[in-house]
Every structure is written in structure tokens, then in C-alpha cells.
N, C-alpha and C positions, 0 to 999 in steps of 0.2 A: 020802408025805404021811401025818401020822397022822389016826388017826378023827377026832379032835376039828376037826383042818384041815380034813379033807373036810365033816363038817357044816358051820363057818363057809363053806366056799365054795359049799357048795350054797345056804344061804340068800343068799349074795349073789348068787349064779345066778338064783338064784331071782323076787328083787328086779328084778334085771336085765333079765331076760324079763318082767315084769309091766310095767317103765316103757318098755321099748321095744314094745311090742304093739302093733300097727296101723302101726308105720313101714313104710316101704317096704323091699322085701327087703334091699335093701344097705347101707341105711343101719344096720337092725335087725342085721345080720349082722355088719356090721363091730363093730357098738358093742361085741355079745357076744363077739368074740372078742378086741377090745382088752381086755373084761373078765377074759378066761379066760387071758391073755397076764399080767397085772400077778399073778394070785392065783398061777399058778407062779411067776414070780419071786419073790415073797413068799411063800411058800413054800420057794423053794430057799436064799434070801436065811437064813432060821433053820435052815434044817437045817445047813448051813456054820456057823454062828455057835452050835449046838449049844444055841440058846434051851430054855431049861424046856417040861415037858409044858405043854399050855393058853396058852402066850403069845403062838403065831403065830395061834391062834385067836381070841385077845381083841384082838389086832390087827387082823385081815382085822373082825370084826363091827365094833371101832370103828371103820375107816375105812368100812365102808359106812352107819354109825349118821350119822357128821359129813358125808358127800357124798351124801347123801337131797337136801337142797336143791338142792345142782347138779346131783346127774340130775334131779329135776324140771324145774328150769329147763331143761338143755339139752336135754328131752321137748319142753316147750314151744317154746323155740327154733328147733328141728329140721323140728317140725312145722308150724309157721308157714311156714318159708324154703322146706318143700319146698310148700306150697299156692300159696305166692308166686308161687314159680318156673313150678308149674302154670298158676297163672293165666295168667301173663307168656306163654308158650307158646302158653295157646289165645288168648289176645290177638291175639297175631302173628299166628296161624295166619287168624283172623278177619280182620284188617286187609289181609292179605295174599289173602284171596275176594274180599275188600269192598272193593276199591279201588274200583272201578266205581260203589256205590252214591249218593256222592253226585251224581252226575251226573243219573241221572232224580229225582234228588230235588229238583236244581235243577228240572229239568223240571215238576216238580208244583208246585211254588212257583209258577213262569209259569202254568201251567195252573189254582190256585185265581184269578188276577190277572184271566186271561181270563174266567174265570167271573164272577168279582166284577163285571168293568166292561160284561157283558151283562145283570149284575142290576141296578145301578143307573144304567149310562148307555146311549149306543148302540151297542157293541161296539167302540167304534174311543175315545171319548172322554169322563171325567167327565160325570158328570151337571150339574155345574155351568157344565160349558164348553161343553155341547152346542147343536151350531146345527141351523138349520129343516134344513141336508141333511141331517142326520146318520138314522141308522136311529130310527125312532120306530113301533118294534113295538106290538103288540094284547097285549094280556095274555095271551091263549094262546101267540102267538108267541114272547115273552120268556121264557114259565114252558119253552116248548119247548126254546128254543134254550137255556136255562140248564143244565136238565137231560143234553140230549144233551151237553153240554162237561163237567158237571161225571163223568159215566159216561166219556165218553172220555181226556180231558185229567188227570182224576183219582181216580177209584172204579179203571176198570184196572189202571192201572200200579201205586197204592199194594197191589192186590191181588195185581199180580205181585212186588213186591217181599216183600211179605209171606210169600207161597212157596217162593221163591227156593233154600234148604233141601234141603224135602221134596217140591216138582214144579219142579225148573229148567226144564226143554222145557215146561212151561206157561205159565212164565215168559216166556221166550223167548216163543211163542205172542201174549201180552197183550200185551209189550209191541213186535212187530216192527210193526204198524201203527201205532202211537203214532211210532216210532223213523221210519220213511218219512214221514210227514206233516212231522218236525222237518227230514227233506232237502231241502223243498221252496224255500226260499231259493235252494239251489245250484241250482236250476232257472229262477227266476226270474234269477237273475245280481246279486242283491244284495249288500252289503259291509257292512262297516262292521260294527258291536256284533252285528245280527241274525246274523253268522255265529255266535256262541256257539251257538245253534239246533242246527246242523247237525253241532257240533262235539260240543253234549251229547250230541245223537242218538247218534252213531258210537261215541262214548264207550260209550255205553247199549248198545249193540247189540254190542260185543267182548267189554262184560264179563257181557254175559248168554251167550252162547256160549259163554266159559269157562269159567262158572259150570254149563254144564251140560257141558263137557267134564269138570271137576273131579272132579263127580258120577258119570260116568259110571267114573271110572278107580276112584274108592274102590269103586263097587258091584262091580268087577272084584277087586280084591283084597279085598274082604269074600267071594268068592265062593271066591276060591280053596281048597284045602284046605293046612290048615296041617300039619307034621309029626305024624306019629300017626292021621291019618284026619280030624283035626276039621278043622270051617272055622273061617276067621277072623275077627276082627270087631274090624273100622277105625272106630275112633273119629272 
């Protein structure tokens, strides 16, 4: 290749490496060496064809002068589909923890419900429909009983969930007495819809275990030592 070749392709090299910067290894890698693949061709392409001094030159700069646009775009391109893709991944990866969450989330829903109807009724029924049996608490009584439900039934668990992360065995922890009191239907020998109850329980109570088994196998391989002495670190 003469001089003047090798300048035109270094600045397109040049170019090359500035618009693929920050790609991911293999994608940056590949691009450059598809790059570094066409300028010998082009290249060997005039020297067969015995082209004048300066032509393969003015060639190689014009075709990287008129495909500034498309490598831009396909900078752009590239880098979107690979963030996309990222995202899509930790999605999964999320969905695939979190299956279990909505279950005590239903649970807390029940649980603001119960709250609500010791606040404004007798725990059993509207305040509109309520009869002389019903619970007809003291105002300390009511402010009592609301509070203790709304700390158990839901300040807990939304705290365990909130956790869940960065302390699962705490998790776990908040929510196993929550998760027992939902069993208690199957003890009574109840049927019917109340079984949802016992069903979200159990639900709640698999996926916080795994959730903290999950946890414990990444802290194991964040632990380990990776090739060369370092440890690793599991996203």
C-alpha cells in the first residue's frame, strides 16, 4: 500500500475508532475489523488495476467523507438495541425473582381493607350497616386496634418487601408471622374464596425463601476468586 493509502486509511481508522468508542467489546471489534477488511480490499482492488498515484487515496477519504451519516446512524442504532436488549435481560431477570411479589401485595391490599373497616366500622362491618352487636369500641380502643393492624397487616410486610434486595432473611423474618396468621383458615377448616388467604400466604412464604436462597448463591459467587487472583462481582 503506498503512503498516501496508508494515510487515507488511517484516518478512516481513525474515524472508526472515535464512532465506535464505548461499544461493547465485540461489537466495537467486529465493526473495526469489518473496517480494516474493505480498506485492504480496496486497496488491493488498485493495485491490480494499476490506478494512478493518489487515486486509491481519494477514494478510501471519499467513501468515508459520504458514509459519516451511516456510521453515525448505525453508532446510534447499535447503541440503543444493545441498551434494549440489556434492559430486556435485567427485566427477565427481575420478573423471574419477583414472581412471588404480587402475592403479599395482594395481601396488603386485604390488610389496608381490614384496617379501613376497624376505622370506620366495627371490624366485621360498614359503618352504615352496622348493628347494636357489632364491636362498638372507645376511641382508644379503635385508635388501638387500628394502629396494631395497620403495623402488622401492613407497615411490616410493605417493609419487608421493600428489602427484599439488600436483607432477604429480614425479609423472610417480617414477613413469616404475617405469612402463619394467613394459614389460619386451613385450621379453622374454612372453604370457599377465604382460601385465597392461605394460598397467598404459602405463595409469600416460597418466594421469600427463594429469594433469599437466590441471594445467598450470588454472594457465593461474588466471593469467589475469579482467574488471576481477583474476586468477582455478580451483578
Amino acid at each position: 500500500m503506498r503512503s498516501t493509502d496508508q494515510l487515507a486509511a488511517s484516518v478512516v481508522r481513525g474515524w472508526t475508532r472515535l464512532y465506535t468508542a464505548g461499544l461493547e467489546p465485540l461489537l466495537r471489534n467486529s465493526r473495526r475489523a469489518e473496517i480494516d477488511s474493505d480498506l485492504w480490499e480496496h486497496a488491493q482492488a488498485g493495485s491490480r488495476g494499476a490506478a494512478p498515484a493518489g487515486a486509491i487515496a481519494g477514494q478510501i477519504l471519499a467513501r468515508c467523507l459520504l458514509g459519516v451519516g451511516a456510521d453515525v446512524t448505525w453508532r446510534a442504532e447499535t447503541a440503543m438495541l444493545a441498551r434494549y436488549e440489556k434492559g430486556g435481560v435485567a427485566m427477565k431477570e427481575r420478573m423471574r425473582r419477583d414472581w412471588w411479589v404480587p402475592a403479599p401485595v395482594v395481601m396488603v391490599a386485604i390488610g389496608v381493607l381490614v384496617v379501613v373497616t376497624h376505622f370506620v366500622g366495627d371490624g366485621t362491618e360498614s359503618w352504615w350497616s352496622r348493628t347494636d352487636d357489632g364491636w362498638n369500641p372507645t376511641s382508644p380502643q379503635r385508635a388501638g386496634a387500628v394502629l396494631a393492624l395497620a403495623l402488622f397487616f401492613v407497615v411490616l410486610p410493605v417493609w419487608a418487601l421493600a428489602v427484599r434486595r439488600s436483607h432477604p432473611a429480614r425479609t423472610l423474618v417480617l414477613l413469616l408471622p404475617w405469612v402463619l396468621l394467613s394459614l389460619t383458615p386451613l385450621v379453622w377448616g374454612a372453604w370457599g374464596g377465604i382460601l385465597l388467604i392461605p394460598v397467598l400466604g404459602i405463595a409469600t412464604l416460597v418466594g421469600a425463601i427463594a429469594n433469599v436462597a437466590h441471594h445467598a448463591v450470588r454472594q457465593d459467587l461474588s466471593a469467589r476468586p475469579a482467574p488471576g487472583g481477583l474476586t468477582r462481582k455478580v451483578g
